[in-house]
N, C-alpha and C positions, 0 to 999 in steps of 0.2 A: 620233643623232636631233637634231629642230633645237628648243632650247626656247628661251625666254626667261628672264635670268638677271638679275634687279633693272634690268631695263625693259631690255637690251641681247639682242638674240638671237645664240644660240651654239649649236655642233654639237658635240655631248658623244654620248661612246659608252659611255654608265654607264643600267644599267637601273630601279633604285633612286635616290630621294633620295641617299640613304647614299654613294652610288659613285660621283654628282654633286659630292657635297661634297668628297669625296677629291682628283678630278677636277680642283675648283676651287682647292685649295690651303688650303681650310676645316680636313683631315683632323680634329684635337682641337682646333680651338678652339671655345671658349665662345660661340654665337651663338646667336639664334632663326630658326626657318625655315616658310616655308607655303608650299605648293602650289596652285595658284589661289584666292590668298586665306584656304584655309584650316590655321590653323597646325599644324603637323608637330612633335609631342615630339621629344627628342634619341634616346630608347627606341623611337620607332618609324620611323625616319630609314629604317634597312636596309630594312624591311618596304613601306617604300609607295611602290609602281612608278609610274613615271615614263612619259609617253606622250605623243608628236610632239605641241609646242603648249603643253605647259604652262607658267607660267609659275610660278617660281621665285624666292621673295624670303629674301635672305640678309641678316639685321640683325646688326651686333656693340654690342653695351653701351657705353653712352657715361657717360663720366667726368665729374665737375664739377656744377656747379650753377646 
């Protein structure tokens, strides 16, 4: 399906966030994640289905000060 993935669009065959993030090379790391805007826990990642369009934002934690 074709979503968009931190503003680039991509064809992912994952039906869940969860299978997205696998997908993407995310598997265990440590990052925040929303789904049009709105943010997705890491505990409900597997749970919330994904569908042509959405857009997908992948943040990792940033160091320093």
């Amino acid at each position: 399906m074709r979503v968009e993935v931190n503003g680039e669009a991509r064809d992912l065959d994952a039906r869940t966030l969860g299978e997205a993030l696998e997908l993407l090379g995310y598997g265990e790391a440590r990052v925040a994640t929303a789904v049009n805007g709105a943010f997705v826990p890491a505990a409900a990642r597997c749970d919330r289905q994904l569908a042509p369009g959405d857009r997908i934002e992948v943040l990792a934690p940033m160091q320093g000060g």
